[in-house]
N, C-alpha and C positions, 0 to 999 in steps of 0.2 A: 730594359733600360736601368741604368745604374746598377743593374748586377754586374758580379765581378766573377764570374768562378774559377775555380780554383784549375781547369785542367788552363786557361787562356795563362795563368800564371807558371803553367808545368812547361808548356808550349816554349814561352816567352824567356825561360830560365836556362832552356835546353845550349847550351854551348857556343854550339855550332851559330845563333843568334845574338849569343850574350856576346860575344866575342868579335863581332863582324868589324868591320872599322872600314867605312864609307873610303878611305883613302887608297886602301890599295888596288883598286882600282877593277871595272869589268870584269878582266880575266878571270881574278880571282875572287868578285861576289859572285858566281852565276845562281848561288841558291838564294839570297837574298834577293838579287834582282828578280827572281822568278816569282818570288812570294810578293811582291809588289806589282810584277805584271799580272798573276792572277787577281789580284786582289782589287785593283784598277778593274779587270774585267768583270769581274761579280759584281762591281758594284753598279757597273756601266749595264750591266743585265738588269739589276735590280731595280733601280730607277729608271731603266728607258731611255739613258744618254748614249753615244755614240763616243766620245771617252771624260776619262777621266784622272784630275791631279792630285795625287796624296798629298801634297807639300801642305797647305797650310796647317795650323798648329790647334783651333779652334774655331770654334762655328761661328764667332765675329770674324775671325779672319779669314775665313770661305766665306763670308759676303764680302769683304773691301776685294778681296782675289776676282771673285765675281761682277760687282760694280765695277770693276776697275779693265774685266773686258770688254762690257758694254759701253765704257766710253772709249778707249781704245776702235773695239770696232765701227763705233757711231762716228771719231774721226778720220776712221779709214772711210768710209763712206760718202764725208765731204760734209758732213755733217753735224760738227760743232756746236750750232745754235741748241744744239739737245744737251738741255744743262740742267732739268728736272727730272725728280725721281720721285712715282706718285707712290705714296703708303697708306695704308688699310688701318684707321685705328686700331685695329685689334691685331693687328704684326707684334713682332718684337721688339723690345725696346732699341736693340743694336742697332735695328735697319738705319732710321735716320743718321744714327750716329756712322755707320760704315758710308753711306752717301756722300757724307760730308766732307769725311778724308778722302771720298776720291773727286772732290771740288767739285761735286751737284746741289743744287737747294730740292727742298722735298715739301710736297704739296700734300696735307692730309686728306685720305677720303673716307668718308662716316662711313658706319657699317646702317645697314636697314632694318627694321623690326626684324626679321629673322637669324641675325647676328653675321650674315653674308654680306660683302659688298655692295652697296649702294650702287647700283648700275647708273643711274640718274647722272649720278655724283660724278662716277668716274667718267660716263659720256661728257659733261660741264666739261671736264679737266684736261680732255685729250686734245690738244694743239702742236702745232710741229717747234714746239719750245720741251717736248715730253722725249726723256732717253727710255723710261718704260716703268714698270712698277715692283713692285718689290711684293710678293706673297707669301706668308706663311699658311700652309694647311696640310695638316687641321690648325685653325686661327688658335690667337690664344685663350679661347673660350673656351677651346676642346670642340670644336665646330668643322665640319667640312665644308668648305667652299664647293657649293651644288655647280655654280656657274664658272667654271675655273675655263671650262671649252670658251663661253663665250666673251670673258672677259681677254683671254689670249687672243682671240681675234681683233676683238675691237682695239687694242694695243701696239697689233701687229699692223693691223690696217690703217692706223695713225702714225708709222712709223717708227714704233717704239717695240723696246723688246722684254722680255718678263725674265725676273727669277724671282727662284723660289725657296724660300728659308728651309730647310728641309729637317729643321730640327724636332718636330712630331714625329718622321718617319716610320719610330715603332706604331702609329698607327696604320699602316698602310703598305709593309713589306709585304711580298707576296699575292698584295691583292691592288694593288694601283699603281701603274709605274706614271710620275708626274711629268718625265719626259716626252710621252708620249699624247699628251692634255695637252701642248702649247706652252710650256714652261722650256725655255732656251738656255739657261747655266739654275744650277743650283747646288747648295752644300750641304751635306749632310754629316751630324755628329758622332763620328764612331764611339766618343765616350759615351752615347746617349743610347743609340739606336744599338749597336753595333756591342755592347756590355764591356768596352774599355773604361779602364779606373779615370778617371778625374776628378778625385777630392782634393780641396787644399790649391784649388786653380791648374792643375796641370799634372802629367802632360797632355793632352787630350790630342784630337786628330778631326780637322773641317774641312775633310777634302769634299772639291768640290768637280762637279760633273757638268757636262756641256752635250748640246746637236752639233749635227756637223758643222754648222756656222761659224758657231763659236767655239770649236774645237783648238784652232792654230793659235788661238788667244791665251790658251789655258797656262796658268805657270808651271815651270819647268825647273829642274829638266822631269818628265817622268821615264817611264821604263818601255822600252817596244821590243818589239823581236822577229829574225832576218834568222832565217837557215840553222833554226834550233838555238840561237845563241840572244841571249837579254844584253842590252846597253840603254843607257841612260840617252834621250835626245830633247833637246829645247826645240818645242812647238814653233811653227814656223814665223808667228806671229806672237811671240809668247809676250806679255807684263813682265816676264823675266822670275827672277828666285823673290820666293815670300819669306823662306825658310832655310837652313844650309842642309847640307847633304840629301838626305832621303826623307827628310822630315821626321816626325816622331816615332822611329820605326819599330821600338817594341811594342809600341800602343798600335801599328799597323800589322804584328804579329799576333795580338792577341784578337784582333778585330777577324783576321782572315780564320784562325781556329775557330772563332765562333760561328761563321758563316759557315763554315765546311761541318762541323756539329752539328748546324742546324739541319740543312738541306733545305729544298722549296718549300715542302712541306711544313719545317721545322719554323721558316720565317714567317709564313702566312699564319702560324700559328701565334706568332706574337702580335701580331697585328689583330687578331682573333680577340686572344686574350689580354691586351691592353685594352678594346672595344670593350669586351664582354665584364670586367672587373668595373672601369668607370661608370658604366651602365648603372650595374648593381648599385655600386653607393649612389648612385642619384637617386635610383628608385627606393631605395632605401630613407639616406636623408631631407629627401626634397619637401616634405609636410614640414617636417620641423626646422629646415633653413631654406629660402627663399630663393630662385631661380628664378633672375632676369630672360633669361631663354630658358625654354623649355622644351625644347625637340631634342632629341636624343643626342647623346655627344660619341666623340670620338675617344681619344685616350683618358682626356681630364675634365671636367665641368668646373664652375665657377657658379658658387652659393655666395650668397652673402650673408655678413654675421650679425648685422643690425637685429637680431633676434625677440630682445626685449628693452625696455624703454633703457637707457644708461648701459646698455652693452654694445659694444663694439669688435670690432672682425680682431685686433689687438688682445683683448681679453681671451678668447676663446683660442689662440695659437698659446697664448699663454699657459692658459688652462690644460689645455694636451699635453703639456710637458708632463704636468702630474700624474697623469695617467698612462704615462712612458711612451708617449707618441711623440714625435720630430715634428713640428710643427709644418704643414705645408705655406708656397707661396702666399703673401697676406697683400692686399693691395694695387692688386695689378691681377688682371687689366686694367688702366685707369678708366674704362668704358662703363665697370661696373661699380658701382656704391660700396662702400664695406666689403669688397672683393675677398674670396676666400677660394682658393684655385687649389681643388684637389685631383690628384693625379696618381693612382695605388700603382701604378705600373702592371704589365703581363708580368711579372713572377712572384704576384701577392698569392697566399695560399689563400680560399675561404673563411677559415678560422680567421686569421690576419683581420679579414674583411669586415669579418662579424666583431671582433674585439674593435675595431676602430668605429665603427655605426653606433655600438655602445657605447663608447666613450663621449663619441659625439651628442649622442643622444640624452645622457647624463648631464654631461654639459649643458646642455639645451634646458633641461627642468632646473640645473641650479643656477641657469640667469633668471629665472622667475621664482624659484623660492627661497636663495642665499645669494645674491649676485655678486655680492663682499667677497665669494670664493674665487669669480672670475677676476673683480678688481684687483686682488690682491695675490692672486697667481704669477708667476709658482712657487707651491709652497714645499716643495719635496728635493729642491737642488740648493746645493752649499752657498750658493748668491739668488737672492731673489731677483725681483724685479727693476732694471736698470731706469736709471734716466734719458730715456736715448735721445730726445731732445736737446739735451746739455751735453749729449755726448759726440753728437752730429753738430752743434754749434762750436763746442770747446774741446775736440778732440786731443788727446795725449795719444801720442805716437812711439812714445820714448818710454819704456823703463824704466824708472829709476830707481829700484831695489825697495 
């Protein structure tokens, strides 16, 4: 996740791809179209779906793509009055917001003392007013959803249909396909999962995967293939184009070298090692930063920073700058207090591991015996510490020399 290496850049440079031009048409992409029809199928293996559309751009936009067949199908159906979409407070923040452009309202459900779905909750919730629920897992706690079977039923058996945010993924290649759990469409992040670049907002790639149900919904057009020849075709039932031509297709060249690099092995391994890294820093930091859940996580956990009296989850991402670390996510989940969401990813070395628990750890004794250090972090880059309040109030957008 978030790595980049260097051969998906040799791959992606090589000519024959740099050069392709979506316009001239079938005849003459057949190696491009190939590399999108395999690439639709790995991923349609990987996850457990029966197909799949490269087109969207971003993992918000593989949910509105996705929301957006589940109302299509739910009016194919006859079925209209399904105008709600149930969300897991601990999902991602997009979910509501992709519900909404595709003109459903969204009904929160708590999570339980175990950081899992409230099953309570969601039984309350399910009326034939429900188009179905929206899952992220692993949550954003870094949590596995234990109940994912039986929450797909009860869903299903109310008339509603599930997807699922598939933006964790590096937790669970190779070893969990969510297709196959009762999850009906879902997207996953080739910049995330999949080691394509997306810094600086783009380009990224949210293709998203469907059962057979939801198949003819998918947007289009994607890639199929008849008597050794690849062509482009619009699903029978498709939402239509998210995206123009073939989508982001160096970012879907760089995603298909990685998968073929990896092999099964190669993927279950990241999954492995996304698990096995997060672990360690937990067990690591969890005496000296506090853990709303405490069962074992999945890629990331979630500390909080409230540490010592007058320190804050702010301070301490502050603070890490100094000590040449990128701060991780601060604040979110909003489920937890002073939320501090660490996530080393599967390609942290040990050393990495150990240099950051240190830091962290240092940190932790200088909000108890210099806290001045944290308040006033950081002290090691050419602008210190901004006013983001004034700056989130009275934003300058403009330049002006």
């Amino acid at each position: 996740m978030k790595y980049n290496p260097k051969a998906n850049e040799v791959a992606a440079g090589m000519a024959g791809w740099r050069n392709a031009h979506p316009l001239v048409g079938d005849a003459l992409s057949q190696g491009a179209l190939e590399l999108i029809w395999k690439l639709q199928t790995s991923l349609a293996e990987i996850g457990g779906f029966d197909a799949v559309s490269l087109q969207p751009a971003a993992g918000a936009h593989g949910e509105l793509s996705g929301v957006l067949m589940i109302r299509d199908c739910l009016k194919a159906r006859g079925q209209g009055q399904r105008v709600k979409m149930l969300i897991p407070d601990s999902a991602h923040g997009t979910n509501p917001a992709s519900c909404t452009m595709a003109g459903f309202t969204t009904q929160t459900i708590p999570s339980g003392r175990d950081g899992n779905i409230d099953l309570k909750a969601l039984a309350a919730a399910l009326d034939d007013t429900v188009a179905g629920i929206m899952i992220t897992n692993p949550n954003t706690l870094g949590l596995f959803e234990r109940n994912i079977g039986k929450i797909a039923r009860m869903v299903h058996e109310a008339g509603g249909l599930v997807y699922g945010d598939g933006a964790n993924m590096n937790a669970l290649t190779g070893v969990f396909k969510p297709g196959k759990s009762g999850i009906d469409v879902m997207h996953f992040n080739l910049h995330k999962t999949f080691s394509t670049p997306h810094g600086g907002g783009g380009p990224g790639s949210g293709m998203v995967a469907a059962v057979k149900m939801l198949s003819p919904y998918l947007p289009g057009p994607v890639v199929a293939k008849k008597g050794g020849k690849f062509f482009l075709s619009m699903p029978e039932t498709s939402i239509g184009r998210v995206k123009a031509f073939y989508g982001n297709f160096g970012v879907l060249v760089r995603a298909y070298t990685y998968i073929r690099m990896q092999g099964a092995d190669g993927l279950r391994r990241i999954a492995e090692n996304s698990v096995l890294n997060a672990n360690y820093l937990r067990a690591r930091l969890e005496k000296a930063y506090k853990l709303k859940y405490t069962r074992g996580c999945m890629h990331e956990f979630v500390a909080m920073g409230d540490i010592a009296p007058g320190i804050h989850t702010l301070d301490i991402a502050k603070r890490l700058i100094d000590y040449g670390f990128h701060p991780p996510t601060i604040y979110f989940p909003l489920i937890v207090p002073e939320a501090l969401m660490i996530e080393p990813t599967e390609t942290e070395s040990k050393r990495n591991l150990d240099a950051f628990v240190a830091a962290m750890l240092a940190i932790a004794e200088e909000a108890t015996s210099n806290p001045e250090l944290l308040h006033t972090a950081p002290s090691t880059t050419p602008v210190g510490r901004m006013d983001e309040v004034a700056a989130a109030r009275s934003p300058v957008l403009c330049y002006r020399g």
